[in-house]
PAZA-593355 format. One record per residue (C-alpha): x, y, z; chain; residue number from 0; residue in one letter. Coordinates in steps of 0.001 Angstrom, whole numbers, plus 500000, padded with zeros to 6 digits. Last residue first. Example, Ala and Ser with C-alpha at 12.3 -4.5 7.8 and 13.67 -1.06 7.14 Angstrom:
     px     py     pz unit pos code
 513670 498940 507140    A   1    S
 512300 495500 507800    A   0    A
This chain:
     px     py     pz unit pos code
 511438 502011 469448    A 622    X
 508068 504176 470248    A 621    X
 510192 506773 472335    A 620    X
 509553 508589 475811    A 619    X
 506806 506521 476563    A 618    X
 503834 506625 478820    A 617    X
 500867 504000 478964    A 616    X
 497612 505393 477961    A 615    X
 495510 508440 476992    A 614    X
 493958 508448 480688    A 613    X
 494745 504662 481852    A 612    X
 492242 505250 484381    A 611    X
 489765 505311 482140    A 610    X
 489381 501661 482004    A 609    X
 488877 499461 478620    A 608    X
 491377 500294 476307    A 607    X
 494970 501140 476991    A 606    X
 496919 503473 474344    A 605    X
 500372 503035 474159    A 604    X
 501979 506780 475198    A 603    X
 503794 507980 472333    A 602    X
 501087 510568 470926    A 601    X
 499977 511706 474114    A 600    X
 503428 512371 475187    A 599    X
 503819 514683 472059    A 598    X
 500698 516246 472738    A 597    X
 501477 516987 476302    A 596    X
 504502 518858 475086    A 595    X
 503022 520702 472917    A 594    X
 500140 522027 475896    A 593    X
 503570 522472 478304    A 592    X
 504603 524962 475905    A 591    X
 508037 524479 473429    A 590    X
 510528 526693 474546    A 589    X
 512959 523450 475544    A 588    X
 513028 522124 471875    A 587    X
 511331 519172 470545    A 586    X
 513931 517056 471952    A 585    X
 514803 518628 475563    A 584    X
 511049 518675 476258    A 583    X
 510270 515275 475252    A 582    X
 512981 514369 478018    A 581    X
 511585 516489 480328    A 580    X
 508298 515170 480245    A 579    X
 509142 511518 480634    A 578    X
 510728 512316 484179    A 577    X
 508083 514163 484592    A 576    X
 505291 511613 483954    A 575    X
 507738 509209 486663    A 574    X
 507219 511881 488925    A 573    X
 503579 511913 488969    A 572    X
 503012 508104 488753    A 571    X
 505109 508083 492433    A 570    X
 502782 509461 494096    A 569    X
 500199 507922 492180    A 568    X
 501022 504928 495005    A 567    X
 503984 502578 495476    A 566    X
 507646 502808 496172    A 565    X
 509690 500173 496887    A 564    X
 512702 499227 498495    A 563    X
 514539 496017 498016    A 562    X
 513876 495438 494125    A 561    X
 517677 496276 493167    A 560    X
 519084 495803 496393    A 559    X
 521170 498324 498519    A 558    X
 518311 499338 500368    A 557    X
 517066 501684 503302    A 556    X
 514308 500374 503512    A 555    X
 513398 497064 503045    A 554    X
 510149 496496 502168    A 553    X
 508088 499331 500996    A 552    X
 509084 502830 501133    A 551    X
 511183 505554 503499    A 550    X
 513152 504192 506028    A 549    X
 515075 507669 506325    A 548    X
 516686 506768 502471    A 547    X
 514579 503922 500970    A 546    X
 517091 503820 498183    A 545    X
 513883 503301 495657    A 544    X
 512325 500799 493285    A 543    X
 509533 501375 491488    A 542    X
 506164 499998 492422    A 541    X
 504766 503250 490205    A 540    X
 505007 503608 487033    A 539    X
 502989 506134 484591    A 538    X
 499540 506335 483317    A 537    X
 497786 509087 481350    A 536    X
 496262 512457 481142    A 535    X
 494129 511105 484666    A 534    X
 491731 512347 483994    A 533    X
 489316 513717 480837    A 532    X
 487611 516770 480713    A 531    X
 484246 517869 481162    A 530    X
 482677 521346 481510    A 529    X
 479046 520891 483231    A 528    X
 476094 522846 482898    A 527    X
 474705 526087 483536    A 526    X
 473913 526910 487051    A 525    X
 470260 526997 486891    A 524    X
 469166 530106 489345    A 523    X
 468469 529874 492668    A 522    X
 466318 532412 494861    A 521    X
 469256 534301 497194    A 520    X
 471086 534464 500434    A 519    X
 473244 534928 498866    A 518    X
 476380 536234 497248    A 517    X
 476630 538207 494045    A 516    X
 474333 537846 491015    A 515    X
 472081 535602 489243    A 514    X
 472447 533046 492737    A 513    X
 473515 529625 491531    A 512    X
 472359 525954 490957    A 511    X
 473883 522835 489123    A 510    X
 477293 524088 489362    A 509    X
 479996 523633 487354    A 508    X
 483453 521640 486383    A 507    X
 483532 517605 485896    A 506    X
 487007 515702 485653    A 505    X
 486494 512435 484363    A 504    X
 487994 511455 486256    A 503    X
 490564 508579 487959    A 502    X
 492112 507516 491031    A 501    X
 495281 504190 491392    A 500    X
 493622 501831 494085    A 499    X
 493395 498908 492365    A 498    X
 496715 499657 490492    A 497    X
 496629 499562 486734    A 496    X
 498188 496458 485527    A 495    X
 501816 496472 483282    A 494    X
 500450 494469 480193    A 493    X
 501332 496554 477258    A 492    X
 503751 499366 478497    A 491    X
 505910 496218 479292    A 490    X
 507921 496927 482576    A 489    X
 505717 493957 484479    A 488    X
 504747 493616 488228    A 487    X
 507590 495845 489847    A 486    X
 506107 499036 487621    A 485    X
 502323 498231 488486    A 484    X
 500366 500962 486827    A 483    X
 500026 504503 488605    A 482    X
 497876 507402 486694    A 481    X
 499048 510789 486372    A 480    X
 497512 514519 486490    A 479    X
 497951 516999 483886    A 478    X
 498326 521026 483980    A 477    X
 497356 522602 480454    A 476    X
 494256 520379 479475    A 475    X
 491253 520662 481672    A 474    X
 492553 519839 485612    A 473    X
 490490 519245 488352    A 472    X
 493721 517530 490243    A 471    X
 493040 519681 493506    A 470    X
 489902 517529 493695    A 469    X
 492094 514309 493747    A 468    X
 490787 511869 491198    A 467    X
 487546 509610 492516    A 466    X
 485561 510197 489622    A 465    X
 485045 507003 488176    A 464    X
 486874 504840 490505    A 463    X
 483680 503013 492072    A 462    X
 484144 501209 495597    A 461    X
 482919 497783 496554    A 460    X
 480820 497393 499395    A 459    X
 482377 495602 502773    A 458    X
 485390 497905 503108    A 457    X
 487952 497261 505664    A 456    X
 489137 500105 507876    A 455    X
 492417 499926 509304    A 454    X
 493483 503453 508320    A 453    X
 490800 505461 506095    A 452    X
 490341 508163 503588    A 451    X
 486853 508527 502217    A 450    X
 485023 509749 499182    A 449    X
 481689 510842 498065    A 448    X
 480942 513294 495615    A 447    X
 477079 514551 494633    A 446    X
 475601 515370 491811    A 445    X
 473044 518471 492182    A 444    X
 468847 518018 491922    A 443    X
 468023 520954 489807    A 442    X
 466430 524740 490304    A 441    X
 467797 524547 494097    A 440    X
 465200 527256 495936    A 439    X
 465373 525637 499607    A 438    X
 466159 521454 498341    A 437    X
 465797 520189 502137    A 436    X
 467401 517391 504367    A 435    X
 469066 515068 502121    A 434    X
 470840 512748 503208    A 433    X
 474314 510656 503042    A 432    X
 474850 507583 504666    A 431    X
 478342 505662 505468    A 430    X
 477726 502595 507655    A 429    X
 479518 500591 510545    A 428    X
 480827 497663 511561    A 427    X
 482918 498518 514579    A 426    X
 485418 495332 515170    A 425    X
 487351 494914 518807    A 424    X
 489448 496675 521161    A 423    X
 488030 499297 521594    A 422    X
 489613 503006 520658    A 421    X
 487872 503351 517089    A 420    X
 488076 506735 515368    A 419    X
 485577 508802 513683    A 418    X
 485651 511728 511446    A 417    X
 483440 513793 509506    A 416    X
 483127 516268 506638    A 415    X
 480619 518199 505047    A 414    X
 480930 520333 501892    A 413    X
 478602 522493 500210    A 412    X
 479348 525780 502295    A 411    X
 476622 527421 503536    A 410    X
 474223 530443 501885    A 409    X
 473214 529802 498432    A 408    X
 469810 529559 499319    A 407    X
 470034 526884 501474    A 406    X
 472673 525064 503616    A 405    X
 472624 524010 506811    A 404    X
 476134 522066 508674    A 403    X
 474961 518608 509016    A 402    X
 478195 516476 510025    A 401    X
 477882 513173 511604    A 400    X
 479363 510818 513816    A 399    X
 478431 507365 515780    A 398    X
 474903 507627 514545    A 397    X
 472033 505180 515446    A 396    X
 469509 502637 514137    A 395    X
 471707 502044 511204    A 394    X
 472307 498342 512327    A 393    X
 475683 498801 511844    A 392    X
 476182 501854 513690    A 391    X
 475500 504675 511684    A 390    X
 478453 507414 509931    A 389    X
 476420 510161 508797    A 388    X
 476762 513011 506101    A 387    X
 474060 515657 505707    A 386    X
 472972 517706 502486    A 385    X
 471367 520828 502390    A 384    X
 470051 521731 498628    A 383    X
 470880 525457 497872    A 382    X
 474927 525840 498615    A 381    X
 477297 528595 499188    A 380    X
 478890 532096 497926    A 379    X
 481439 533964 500155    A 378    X
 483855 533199 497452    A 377    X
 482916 530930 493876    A 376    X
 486428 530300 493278    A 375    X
 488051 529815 495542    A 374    X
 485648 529135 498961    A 373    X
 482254 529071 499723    A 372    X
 481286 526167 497525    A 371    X
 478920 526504 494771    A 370    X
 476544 523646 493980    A 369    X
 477903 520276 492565    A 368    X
 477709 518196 495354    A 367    X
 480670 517443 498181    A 366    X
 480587 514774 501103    A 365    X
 484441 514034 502375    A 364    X
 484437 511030 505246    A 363    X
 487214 510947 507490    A 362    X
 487576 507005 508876    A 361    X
 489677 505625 511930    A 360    X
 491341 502544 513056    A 359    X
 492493 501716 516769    A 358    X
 490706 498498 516464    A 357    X
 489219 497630 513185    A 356    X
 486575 499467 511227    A 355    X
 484199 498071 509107    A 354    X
 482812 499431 506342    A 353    X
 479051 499807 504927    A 352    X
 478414 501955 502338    A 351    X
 474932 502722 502812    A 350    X
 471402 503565 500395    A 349    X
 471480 500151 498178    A 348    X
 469003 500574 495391    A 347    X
 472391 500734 492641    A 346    X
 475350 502737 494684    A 345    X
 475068 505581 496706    A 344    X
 471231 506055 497045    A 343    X
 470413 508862 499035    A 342    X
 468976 509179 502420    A 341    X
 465088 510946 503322    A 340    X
 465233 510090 506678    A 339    X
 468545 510468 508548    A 338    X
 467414 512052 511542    A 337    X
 468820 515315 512918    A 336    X
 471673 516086 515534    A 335    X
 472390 511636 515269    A 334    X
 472840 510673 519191    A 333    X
 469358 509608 519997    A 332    X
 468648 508320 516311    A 331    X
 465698 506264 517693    A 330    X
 465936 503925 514704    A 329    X
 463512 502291 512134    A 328    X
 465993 500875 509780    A 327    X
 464992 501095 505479    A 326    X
 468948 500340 504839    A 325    X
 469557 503680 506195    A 324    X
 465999 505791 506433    A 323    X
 464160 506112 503171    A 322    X
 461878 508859 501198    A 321    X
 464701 508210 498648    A 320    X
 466355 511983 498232    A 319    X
 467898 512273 494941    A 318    X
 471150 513529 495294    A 317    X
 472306 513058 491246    A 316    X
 475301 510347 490892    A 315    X
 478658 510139 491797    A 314    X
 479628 506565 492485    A 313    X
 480914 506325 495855    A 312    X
 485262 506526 496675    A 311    X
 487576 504554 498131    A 310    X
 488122 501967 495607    A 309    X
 490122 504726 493124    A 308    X
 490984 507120 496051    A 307    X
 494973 507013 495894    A 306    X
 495038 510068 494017    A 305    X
 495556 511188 490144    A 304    X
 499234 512544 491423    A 303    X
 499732 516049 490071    A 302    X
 502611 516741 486852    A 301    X
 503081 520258 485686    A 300    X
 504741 521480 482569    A 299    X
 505601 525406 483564    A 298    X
 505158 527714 480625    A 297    X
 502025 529885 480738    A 296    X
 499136 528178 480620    A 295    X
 500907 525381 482520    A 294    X
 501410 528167 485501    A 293    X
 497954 528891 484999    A 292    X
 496902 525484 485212    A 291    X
 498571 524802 488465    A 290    X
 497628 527701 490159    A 289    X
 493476 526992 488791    A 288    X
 494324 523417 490376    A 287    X
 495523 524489 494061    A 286    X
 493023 527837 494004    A 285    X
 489833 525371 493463    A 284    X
 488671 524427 489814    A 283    X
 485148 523515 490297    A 282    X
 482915 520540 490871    A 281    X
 485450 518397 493682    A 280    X
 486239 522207 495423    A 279    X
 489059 521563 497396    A 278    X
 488199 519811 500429    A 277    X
 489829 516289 499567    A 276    X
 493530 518219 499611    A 275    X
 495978 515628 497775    A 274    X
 499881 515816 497295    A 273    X
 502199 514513 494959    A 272    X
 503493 516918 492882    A 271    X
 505789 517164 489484    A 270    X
 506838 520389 488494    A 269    X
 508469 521369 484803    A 268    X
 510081 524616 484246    A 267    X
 511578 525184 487262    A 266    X
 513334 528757 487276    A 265    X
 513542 529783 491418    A 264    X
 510384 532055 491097    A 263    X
 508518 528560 489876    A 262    X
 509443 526900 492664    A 261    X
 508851 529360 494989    A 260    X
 505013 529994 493421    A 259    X
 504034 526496 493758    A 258    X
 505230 525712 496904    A 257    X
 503197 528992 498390    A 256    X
 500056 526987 496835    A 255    X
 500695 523771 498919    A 254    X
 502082 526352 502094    A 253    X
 498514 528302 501704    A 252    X
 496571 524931 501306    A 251    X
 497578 523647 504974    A 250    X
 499984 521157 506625    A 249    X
 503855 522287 505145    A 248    X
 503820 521199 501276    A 247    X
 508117 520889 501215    A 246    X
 509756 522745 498324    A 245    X
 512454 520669 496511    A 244    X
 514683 521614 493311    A 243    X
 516160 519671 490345    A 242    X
 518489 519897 487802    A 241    X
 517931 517648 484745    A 240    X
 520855 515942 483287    A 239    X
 520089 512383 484691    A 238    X
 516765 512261 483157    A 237    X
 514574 508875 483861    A 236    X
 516714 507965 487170    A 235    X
 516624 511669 488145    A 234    X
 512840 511532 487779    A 233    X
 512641 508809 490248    A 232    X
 515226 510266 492766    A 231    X
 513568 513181 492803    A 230    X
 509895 511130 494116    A 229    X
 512097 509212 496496    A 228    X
 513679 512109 498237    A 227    X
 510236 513855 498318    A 226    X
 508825 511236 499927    A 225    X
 511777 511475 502309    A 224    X
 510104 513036 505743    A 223    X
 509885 516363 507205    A 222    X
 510190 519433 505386    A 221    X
 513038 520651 503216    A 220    X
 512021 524421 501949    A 219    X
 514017 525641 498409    A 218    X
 516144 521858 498626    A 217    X
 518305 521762 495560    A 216    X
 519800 519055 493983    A 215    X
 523557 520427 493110    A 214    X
 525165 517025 494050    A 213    X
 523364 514764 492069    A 212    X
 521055 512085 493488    A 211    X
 521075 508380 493963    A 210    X
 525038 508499 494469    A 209    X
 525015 506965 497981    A 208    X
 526175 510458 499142    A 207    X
 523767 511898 497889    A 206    X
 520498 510071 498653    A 205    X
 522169 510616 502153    A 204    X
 521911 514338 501848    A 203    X
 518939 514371 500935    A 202    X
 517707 512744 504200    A 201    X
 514825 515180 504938    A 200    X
 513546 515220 501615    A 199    X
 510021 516540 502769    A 198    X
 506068 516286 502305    A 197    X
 506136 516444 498753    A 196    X
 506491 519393 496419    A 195    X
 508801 518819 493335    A 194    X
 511041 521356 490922    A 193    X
 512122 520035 487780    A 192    X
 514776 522021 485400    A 191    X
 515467 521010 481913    A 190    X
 518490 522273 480157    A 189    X
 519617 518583 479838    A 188    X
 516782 515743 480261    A 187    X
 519164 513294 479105    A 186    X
 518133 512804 475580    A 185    X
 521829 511977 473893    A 184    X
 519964 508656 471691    A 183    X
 520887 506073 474565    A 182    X
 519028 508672 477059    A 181    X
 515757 507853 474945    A 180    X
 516568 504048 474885    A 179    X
 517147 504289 478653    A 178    X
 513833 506460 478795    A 177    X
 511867 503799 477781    A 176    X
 508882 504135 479908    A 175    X
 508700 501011 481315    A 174    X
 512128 500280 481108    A 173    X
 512831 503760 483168    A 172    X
 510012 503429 485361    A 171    X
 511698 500448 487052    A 170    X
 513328 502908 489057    A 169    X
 517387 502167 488665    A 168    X
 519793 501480 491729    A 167    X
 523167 502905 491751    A 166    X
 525411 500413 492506    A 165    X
 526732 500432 496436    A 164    X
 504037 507711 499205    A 163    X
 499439 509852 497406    A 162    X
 500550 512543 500212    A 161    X
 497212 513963 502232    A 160    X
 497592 517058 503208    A 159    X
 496727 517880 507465    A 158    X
 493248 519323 507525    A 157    X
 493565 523080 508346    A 156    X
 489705 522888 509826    A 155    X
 487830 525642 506837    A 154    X
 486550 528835 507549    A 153    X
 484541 531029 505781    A 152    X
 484277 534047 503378    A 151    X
 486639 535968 505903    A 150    X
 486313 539617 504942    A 149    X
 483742 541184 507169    A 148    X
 484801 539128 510287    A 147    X
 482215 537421 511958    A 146    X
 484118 533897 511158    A 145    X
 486632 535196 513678    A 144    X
 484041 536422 516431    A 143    X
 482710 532648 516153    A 142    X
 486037 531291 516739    A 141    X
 487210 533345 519632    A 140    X
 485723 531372 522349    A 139    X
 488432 528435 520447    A 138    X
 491742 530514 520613    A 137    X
 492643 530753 516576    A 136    X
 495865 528880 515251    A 135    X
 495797 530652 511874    A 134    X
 496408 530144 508066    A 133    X
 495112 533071 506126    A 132    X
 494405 532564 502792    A 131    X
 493231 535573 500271    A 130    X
 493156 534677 496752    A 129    X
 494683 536411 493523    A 128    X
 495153 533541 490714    A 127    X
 498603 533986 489285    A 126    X
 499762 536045 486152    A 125    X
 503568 534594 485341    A 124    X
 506080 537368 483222    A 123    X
 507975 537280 486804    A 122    X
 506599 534512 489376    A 121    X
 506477 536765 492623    A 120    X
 506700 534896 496005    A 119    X
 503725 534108 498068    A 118    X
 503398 535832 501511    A 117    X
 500546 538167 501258    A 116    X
 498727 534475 501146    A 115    X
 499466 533978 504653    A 114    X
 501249 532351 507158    A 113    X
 501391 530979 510638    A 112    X
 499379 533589 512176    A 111    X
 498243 533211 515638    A 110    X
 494911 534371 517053    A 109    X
 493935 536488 520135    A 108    X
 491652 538404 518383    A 107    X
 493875 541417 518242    A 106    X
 495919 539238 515683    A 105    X
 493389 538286 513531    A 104    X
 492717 541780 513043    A 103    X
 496288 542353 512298    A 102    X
 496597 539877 509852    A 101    X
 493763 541563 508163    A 100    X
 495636 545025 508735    A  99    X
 498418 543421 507528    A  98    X
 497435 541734 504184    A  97    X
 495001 539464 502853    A  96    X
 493610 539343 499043    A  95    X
 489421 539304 498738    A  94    X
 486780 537734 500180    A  93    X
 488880 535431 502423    A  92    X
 489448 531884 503161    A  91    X
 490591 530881 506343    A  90    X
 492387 527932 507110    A  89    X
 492287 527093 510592    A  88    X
 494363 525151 513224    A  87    X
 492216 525515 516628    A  86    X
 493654 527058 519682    A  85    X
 492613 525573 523227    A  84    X
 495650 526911 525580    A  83    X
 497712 523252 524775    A  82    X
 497186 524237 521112    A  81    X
 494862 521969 518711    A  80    X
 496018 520670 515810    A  79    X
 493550 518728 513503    A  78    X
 494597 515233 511925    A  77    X
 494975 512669 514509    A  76    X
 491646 513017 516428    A  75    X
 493010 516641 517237    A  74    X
 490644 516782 520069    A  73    X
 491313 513181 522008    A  72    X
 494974 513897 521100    A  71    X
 494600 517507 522927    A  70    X
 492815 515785 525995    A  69    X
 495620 513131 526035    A  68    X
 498269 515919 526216    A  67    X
 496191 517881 528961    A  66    X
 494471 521327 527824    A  65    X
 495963 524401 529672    A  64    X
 495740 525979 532699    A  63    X
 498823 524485 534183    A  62    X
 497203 521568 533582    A  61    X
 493659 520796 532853    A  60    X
 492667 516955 532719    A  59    X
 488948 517953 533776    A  58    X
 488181 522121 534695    A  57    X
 484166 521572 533658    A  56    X
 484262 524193 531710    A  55    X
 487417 524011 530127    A  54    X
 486719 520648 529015    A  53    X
 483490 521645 528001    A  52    X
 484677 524839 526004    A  51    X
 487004 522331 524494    A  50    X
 484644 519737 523179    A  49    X
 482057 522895 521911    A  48    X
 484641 524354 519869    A  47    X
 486051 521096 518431    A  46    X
 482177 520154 517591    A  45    X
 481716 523495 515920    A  44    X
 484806 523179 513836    A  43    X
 484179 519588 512490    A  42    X
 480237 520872 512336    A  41    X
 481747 523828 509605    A  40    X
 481949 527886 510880    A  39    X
 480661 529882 508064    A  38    X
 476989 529527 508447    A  37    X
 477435 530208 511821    A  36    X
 478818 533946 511131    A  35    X
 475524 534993 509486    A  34    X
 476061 535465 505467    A  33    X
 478041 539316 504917    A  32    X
 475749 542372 504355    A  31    X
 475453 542987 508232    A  30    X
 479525 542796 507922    A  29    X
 480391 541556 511847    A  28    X
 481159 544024 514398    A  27    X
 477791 543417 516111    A  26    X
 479725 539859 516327    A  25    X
 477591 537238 515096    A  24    X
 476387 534609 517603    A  23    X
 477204 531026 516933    A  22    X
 474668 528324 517276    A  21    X
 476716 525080 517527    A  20    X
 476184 521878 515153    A  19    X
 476463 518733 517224    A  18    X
 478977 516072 516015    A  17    X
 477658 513406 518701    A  16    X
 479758 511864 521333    A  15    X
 481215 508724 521053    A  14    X
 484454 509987 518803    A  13    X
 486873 507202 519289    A  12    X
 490113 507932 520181    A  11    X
 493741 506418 519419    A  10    X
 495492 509258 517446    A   9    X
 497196 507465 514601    A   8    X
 495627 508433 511641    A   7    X
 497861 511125 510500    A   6    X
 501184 509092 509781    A   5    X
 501521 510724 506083    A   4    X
 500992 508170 503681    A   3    X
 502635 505291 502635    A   2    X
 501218 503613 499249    A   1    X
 500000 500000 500000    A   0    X
């Protein structure tokens, strides 16, 4: 399995119910802004309302502070929460940030870790123009945050997702046939590749062994070697490209930041690895609109597809069935509203069922194709109100839930959840989505369900078709790769697809909107849907890898061809660049990323019969 950042370790099961909170807006608060609850989502609220009792009540404080298991209970392995009660937020503002907004935040009580004022200059590159403010913001101060005239709303700062004595060789380079390609003088010279990942913390060691060259730059190093791996990969495939590092950080701002550095420091191709599941699944969110502008204007960029191929529901219209989960009569004592009028998420059958083992843990990501409140559609929000629930087994009951209100283009179309098994045996459980009320929607939306797990077996099978990584919402300058099975076979022909390797097609609008501005509003039909395909194609992964700081599969570190492996679309992405650059260097290095993708179109072997292939298997040469 593909490693992924060690985020779903905290041992804690959430057994109280995901409440929504009623929030007060600040008389300081824009009158002509939505009402500050609508901007605060249930993962928030809950967080909020789980500290203030803590504090309330005065358990497991000390020193006047949260206790270390009270802040692993809270963080549930992916938030951060301070010892004084601070919540990691992304905010997302109406317009661009600068001091006096970080001030604001500041006089609040909150901490700012970065911001959007902060991204470097590309020169001769135009850029999207967002406002992001990543704070650590004092939980009774939450509410008079989201009151603030500029924030559009606020998001939990959801910890990335990455999708993980002779030389050895990747396997992509067989597969690919970039040996042949080097053979002929194309060494990826003139080329420079920059990568974001979670770290290269032991570049130095990939090094010395001779895995990398000497001049490999690191802009921002991180924390881990997924990075390492991914630059050792491309350097395999083009020896004579230079290559640079910027590290992801935790939040949006730092994946978008990346971005921007790399392409101030002169990469012209970028290969990236890393997946936010609340970016915008029906629109093109600030991570994929970057990408595509910097394609649009020079910069060949590589994303992961995502590791969500069997993790994810088939997307279909929300139609509300009349029905309760798996037609259950239940008193629903712990669920905020009941689930009675669910969806179907795959054929008649109205639950995903999943079990999760001991010390496991699930997060849920519900999206439909109305606007979100966040890049691009700001401050905006969504008309039919959909919940998410996790049930027991039996589907009589909810062990978590998120059912923030939206209607009228006013709340955020997203809900998340997560849950977390502490016991020491099995909890079967159930995903269920529902549909609580339509407002003014002119046309039933499509919905997007995925999930990330750790020790979670799934009952019902997943669907790939549409499961690629929301920040991956690409339509034809930036492109997004595929993994096939590199260590199975290095024959463009037969090499498998991985099970779990994501794929479009990639679908961009909105069902419902307001006519103008912000809402609330009476909906208006949205326009249709621009489609494109994804992934662009497939590339290896299962390659083999020095395993430098124990990075990969097997054993790692590794001296043996085949020792240490590295799996996942995480590695697709910088096997596509390692391809890219060579096709670069021969048709001439000014050529634009959109020639370049035609020329790798044209030599990948096409694949029929799963559109996860994308256009097909890459090569760098046809003989």
């Amino acid at each position: 399995m593909p490693r992924r950042v060690a985020v779903l370790t905290a041992a804690f099961a959430l057994a109280l119910p995901l409440a929504v909170m009623a929030v007060a807006v600040p008389a300081s608060a824009d009158p002509g802004a939505p009402a500050a609850a609508s901007k605060i989502p249930s993962l928030v609220a809950d967080r909020v309302a789980q500290i203030r009792a803590a504090v309330g009540t005065n358990r497991g404080l000390r020193g006047g502070g949260l206790s270390d298991a009270q802040r692993d209970t809270l963080s549930a392995g992916y938030l951060t929460i301070s010892p004084a009660g601070g919540i990691d937020l992304t905010l997302h503002a109406t317009g661009p940030v600068g001091k006096a907004e970080e001030q604001a935040l500041r006089d609040l009580g909150a901490t700012v870790v970065r911001s959007s004022a902060e991204f470097a200059k590309v020169p001769g590159v135009t850029l999207p123009e967002a406002g992001l403010v990543h704070a650590v913001v004092p939980y009774d101060k939450v509410d008079a945050v989201a009151g603030l005239g500029w924030v559009a709303t606020l998001r939990p700062t959801l910890k990335p997702q990455v999708d993980s004595d002779p030389q050895l060789v990747a396997e992509a380079v067989p597969l690919h046939r970039t040996d042949v390609a080097n053979s002929r003088g194309f060494t990826g010279k003139g080329q420079k590749v920059g990568f974001i990942s979670d770290g290269v913390s032991s570049l130095a060691e990939a090094i010395a062994r001779g895995e990398l060259p000497a001049d490999s730059q690191a802009l921002a190093v991180g924390d881990g070697d997924e990075g390492t791996a991914m630059m050792e990969i491309t350097h395999d495939m083009a020896p004579d490209a230079k290559l640079a590092f910027h590290t992801v950080g935790e939040d949006l701002t730092s994946y978008v930041a990346a971005f921007h550095a790399l392409a101030a420091s002169g990469a012209n191709l970028i290969a990236e690895d890393i997946a936010f599941d609340d970016e915008p699944a029906f629109q093109q969110g600030l991570g994929a609109e970057t990408a595509e502008k910097l394609a649009q204007q020079g910069i060949w960029v590589s994303s992961s597809a995502g590791n969500l191929g069997a993790k994810h529901a088939t997307r279909a219209p929300a139609v509300g069935t009349g029905r309760t989960p798996d037609g259950v009569a239940g008193s629903y004592a712990n669920c905020p509203t009941a689930p009675r009028n669910t969806v179907n998420l795959r054929g008649a059958d109205n639950t995903y069922d999943v079990i999760i083992r001991p010390g496991g843990a699930i997060l849920p990501t519900l999206q439909w194709s109305e606007p979100r409140a966040i890049y691009p559609t700001i401050g905006q929000g969504g008309f039919t109100n959909l919940n998410l629930y996790l049930m027991k087994a039996d589907g009589s009951d909810c062990l978590a839930s998120s059912t923030n209100v939206q209607a009228n283009g006013v709340g955020d179309s997203i809900e998340q959840l997560i849950f977390e098994n502490t016991t020491g045996a099995n909890i079967p459980a159930k995903i269920v989505v529902d549909v609580a009320g339509s407002s003014s929607a002119v046309k039933i939306p499509t919905f997007d369900l995925r999930w990330r797990t750790a020790l979670v077996t799934a009952v019902d099978p997943g669907d790939r078709a549409g499961s690629l990584n929301p920040d991956s919402n690409y339509l034809g300058f930036a492109t997004s790769a595929g993994a096939v099975a590199s260590n199975v076979s290095t024959d463009p022909a037969t090499t498998p697809l991985e099970s779990y390797s994501a794929a479009g097609p990639v679908q961009i609008g909105s069902t419902t909107v307001c006519a103008t501005g912000v809402g609330p509003c009476t909906g208006v039909a949205g326009g249709g849907f621009r489609s494109f395909v994804g992934p662009a194609w497939a590339a290896a992964d299962g390659v083999t890898v020095s395993g430098v700081g124990g990075f990969g599969s097997g054993t790692c570190p590794s001296n043996v061809q085949g020792g240490c492996r590295f799996f996942g679309t995480s590695a697709a992405a910088p096997s596509a660049a390692g391809v890219a650059a060579l096709i670069r260097e021969q048709i001439g290095a000014s050529q634009s990323p959109l020639t370049v993708n035609r020329t790798m179109y044209a030599l990948a072997l096409k694949r029929a019969g799963n559109p996860g292939f994308g256009a097909g298997v890459l090569r760098a040469t046809t003989y």
